[in-house]
N, C-alpha and C positions, 0 to 999 in steps of 0.2 A: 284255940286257947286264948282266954282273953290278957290284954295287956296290963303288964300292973300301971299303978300310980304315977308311978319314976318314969315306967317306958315311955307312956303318954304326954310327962313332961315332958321329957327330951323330943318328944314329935314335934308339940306344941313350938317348943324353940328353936327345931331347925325349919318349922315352917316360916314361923314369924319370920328369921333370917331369909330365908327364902323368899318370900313377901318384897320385906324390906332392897333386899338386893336389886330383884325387877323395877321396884320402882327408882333405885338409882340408875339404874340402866333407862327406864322409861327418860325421866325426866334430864339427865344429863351428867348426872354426878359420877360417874364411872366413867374412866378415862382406859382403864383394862380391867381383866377378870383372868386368874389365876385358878386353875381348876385341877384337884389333885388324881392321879391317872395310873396304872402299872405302869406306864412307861417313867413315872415321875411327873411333877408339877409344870403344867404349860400353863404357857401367857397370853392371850386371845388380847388383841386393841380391838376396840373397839373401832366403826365403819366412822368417822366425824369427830373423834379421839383427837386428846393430846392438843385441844384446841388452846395454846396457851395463852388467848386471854378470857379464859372462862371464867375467872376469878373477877377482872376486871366489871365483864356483862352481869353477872352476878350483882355486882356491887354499884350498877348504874343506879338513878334517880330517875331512868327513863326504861319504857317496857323496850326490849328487845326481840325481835321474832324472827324467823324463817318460815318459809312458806312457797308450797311447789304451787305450782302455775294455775292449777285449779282455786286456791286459795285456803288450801287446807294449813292448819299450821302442825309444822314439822318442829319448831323447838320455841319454846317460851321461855322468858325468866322469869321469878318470884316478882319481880318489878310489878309486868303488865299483869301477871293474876288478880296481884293486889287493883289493881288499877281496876280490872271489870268486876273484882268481889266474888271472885272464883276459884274453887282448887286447882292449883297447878296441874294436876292428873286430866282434869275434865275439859281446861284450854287445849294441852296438847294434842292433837290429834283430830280437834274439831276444826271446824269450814271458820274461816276468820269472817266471811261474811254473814255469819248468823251474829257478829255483834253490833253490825250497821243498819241503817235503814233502809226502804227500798230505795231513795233516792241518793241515798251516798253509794251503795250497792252500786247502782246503775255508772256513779261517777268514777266508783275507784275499776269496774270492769276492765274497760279498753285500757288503763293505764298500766295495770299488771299482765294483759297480755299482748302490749306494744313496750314492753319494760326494756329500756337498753342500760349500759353501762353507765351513764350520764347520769342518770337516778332520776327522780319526780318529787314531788312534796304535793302534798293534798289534804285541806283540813277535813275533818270530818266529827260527826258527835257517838260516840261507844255510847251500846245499851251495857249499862251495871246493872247487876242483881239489885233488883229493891226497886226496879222501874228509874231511876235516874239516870238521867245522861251525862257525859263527860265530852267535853270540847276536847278534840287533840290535835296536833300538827303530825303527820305521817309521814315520816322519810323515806325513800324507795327506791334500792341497787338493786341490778342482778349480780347473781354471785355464780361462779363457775364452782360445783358441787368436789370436793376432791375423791377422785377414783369413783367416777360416776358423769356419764354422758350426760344425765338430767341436769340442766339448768336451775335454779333455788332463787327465790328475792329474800335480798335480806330487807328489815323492815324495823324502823327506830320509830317509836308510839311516843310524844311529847302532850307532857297533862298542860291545857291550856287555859284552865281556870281561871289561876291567878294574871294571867297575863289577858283574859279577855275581861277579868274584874276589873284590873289597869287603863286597862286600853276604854272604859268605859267611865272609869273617872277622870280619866284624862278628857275625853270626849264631853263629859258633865259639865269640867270646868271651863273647857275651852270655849262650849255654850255661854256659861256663865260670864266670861272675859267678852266676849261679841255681846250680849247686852248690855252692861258694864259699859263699853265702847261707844254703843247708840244713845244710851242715857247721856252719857258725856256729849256725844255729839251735837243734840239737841240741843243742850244747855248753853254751849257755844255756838250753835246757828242762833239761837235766842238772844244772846249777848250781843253779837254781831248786828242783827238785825235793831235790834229797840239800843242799842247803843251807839255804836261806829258808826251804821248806816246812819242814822238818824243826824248823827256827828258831823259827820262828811256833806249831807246835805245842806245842813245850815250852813259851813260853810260855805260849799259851792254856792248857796241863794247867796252870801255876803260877797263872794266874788264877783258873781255875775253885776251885782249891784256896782260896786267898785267900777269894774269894767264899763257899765253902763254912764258912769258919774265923769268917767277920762273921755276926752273930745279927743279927736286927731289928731290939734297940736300940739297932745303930751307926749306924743310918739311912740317912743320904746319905753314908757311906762304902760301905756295901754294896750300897746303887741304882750307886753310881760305879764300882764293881768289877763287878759285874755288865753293867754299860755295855762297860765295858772288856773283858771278856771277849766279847762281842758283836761288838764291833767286830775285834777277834785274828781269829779264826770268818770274818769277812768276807772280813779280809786274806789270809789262807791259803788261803780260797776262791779267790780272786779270782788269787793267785799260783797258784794249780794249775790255775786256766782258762788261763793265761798259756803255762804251761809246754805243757798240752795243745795249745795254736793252734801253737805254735814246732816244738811234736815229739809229730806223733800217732799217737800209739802203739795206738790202735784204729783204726788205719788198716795198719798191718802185721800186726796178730794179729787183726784179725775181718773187715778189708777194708772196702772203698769202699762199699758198702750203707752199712753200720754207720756210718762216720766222716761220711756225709754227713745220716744221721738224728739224730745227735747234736747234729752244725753245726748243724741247722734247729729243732730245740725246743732249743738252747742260744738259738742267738737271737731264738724265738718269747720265751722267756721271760724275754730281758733289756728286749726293745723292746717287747713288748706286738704285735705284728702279728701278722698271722694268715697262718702258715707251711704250704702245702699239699706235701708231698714225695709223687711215685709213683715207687716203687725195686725193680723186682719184683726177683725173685735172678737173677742172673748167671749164667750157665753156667760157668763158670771164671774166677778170678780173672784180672787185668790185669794187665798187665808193672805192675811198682813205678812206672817213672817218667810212665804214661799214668795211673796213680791220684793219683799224687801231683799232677802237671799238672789234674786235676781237679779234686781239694781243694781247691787253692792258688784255683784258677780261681772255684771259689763262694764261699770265703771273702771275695775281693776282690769278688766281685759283691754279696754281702750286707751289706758296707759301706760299698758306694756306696749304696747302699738306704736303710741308715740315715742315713748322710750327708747323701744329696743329694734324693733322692726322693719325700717325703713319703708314701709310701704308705699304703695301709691291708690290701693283700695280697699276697701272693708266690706261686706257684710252683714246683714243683722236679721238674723230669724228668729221671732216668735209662733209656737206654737203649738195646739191644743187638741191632742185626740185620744180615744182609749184610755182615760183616764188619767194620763199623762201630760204634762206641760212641758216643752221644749225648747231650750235656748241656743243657738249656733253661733257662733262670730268664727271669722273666716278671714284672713287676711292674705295680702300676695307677697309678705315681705320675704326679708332675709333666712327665715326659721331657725331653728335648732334641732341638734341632738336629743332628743329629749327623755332617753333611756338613762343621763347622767347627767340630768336638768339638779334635782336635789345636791350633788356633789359640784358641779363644774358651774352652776349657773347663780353660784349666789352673788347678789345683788344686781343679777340681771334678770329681772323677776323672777328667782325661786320662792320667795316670800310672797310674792302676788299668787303665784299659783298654788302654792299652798293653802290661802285664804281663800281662795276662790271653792277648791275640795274641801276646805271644811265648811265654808258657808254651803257649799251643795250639801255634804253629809248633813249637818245638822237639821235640815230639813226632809231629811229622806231618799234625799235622790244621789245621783251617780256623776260623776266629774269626768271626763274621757278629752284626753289632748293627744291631737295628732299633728308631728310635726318635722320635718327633714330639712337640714341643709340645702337654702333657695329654693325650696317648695311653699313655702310659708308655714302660717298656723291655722292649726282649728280647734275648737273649742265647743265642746257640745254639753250641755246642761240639762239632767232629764229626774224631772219631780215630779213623784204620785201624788197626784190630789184627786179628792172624795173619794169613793170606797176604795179604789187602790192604794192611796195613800195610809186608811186602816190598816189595807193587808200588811203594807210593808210594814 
């Protein structure tokens, strides 16, 4: 007998209800289910129920996940759906690594099946619907599952966008402050040089003369003058070291060899330390600003040195393979902690090291210090040039 009108609506509405329900159950919205019975009305919790800060996860700014050890996800919020541009229905219950690459894939593996309680963090880039990528920061507990031997990770998805748009004008401008810095520099090596220098000389020629013009029997006017001209000599030295560290101009006409063998017996022989340099010849000269980034780089290493380090030997490796350029400085001094160098060690060169990582960054390469309490320092400087340096 066929069904009327009315009967078929009311199918139609206790299905939709029906529908509806599972998927509050799918996705998490039901916390119990009330089911009416001969016996009377019973109350079923649900297995992961009663979570009371579901309201809280819900209302993040950041995706929230669960996810058994295979990598399947067990519970998403609306957050991270939005976030890949997906129905929440078609996240739950899919491989979390079909949103990765194969190489973030490969990276986040072993970390989710060596997962302890201490947690991980690992960036990675999410495929969104529409081919777009999204930079994220990935947080990572294991969680003890309740009323259940199976182990679970919990898992906090962070949208890094705006913080790697930041982190990249910050990086623009800090480029822009370091040439900024050289232009200045020059101008004052320039000054110094066609001005003071020039200054200083004439005097010292007027001294020497003076001293020339006193005989013996003026005594201690011309031990005085003599004195004085000694000291002219110093100053004009010491103004034309100035000008060379601000604008090194054997660093443009003879190259990075050259300018870093000077650096090392200029400060072998102001400090008295004993300066080891290996610089074999280059194959081809260095873009200007991966030399210059180099210079700058030992010079602030070698007066942390002096500064801070007490040493009594140094170091100095140049060198060129696989695409790569490599700088070391190595000392035998005092060392540091250097896991709370940023916090603990300001104005005992944190600032120097700092310039040093971002003169590397801005050039492409990688900054790496290693250093322990009376073990000393080391310092390794490593920039891609010619087709590596496109890659990177």
């Amino acid at each position: 007998m066929p069904l009327s009108e009315f009967e078929l609506a009311v199918l139609r509405a206790r299905l939709a209800d029906a529908e509806e329900t599972l998927r509050a159950i799918r996705t998490g919205e039901v916390d119990t289910v009330m089911v009416a019975g001969k016996e009377g009305s019973q109350v079923f919790t649900l297995e992961g129920a009663g979570d009371a800060y579901r309201v809280l996860i819900e209302s993040m700014n950041e995706g929230a996940l669960t996810l058994a050890a295979d990598g399947v996800i067990l519970y998403a919020n609306h957050c991270f759906a939005r976030m890949v541009n997906r129905p929440l229905e078609q996240v739950t219950g899919s491989s979390f690594y079909r949103l990765l690459s194969t190489a973030d894939q490969t990276a986040l593996r072993p970390r989710l099946k060596r997962m302890t309680k201490s947690g991980a963090k690992i960036q990675v880039m999410l495929n969104v619907v529409g081919g777009a990528k999204m930079p994220v920061q990935i947080s990572l507990r294991l969680l003890a599952k309740y009323g259940s031997n199976r182990a679970t990770i919990g898992m906090v998805v962070t949208d890094m966008t705006e913080a790697r748009r930041n982190e990249e004008q910050l990086r623009a401008l800090t480029h822009r402050v370091v040439q900024v810095q050289e232009t200045e520099r020059g101008r004052v090596a320039l000054e110094l040089h066609d001005n003071i220098t020039q200054l200083l000389c004439a005097v010292l020629f007027r001294s020497q003369a003076l001293a020339d013009s006193l005989s013996t029997r003026d005594g201690d006017a011309k031990k005085e003058a003599v004195t004085l001209r000694g000291l002219l000599g110093e100053a004009a030295d010491e103004v034309e070291r100035i000008a060379q560290n601000l604008r090194p101009s054997i660093l443009e006409h003879l190259g990075l060899g050259a300018a870093l063998r000077e650096t090392c017996n200029e400060f072998a022989e102001r400090t008295g330390l004993s300066v080891t340099l290996t610089c074999p010849a280059l194959a081809d000269r260095l873009p200007p600003d991966t030399e210059l980034a180099l210079y700058r780089i030992l010079q602030v290493a070698l007066k942390n040195v002096e500064q801070h380090a007490k040493a009594r030997r140094v170091t100095v490796s140049l060198m060129q393979a696989k695409g790569f350029v490599e700088l070391v400085i190595k000392d035998d001094g005092i060392g540091f902690e250097h896991k709370a160098e940023s916090s603990k060690r300001k104005g005992k060169g944190g600032l120097g090291l700092f310039s040093m990582s971002e003169r590397a960054g801005h050039v492409g390469g990688a900054f790496t210090l290693k250093s322990a309490p009376r073990r000393g320092t080391e310092i390794e400087v490593r920039i891609p040039v010619g087709p590596a340096a496109a890659a990177a």
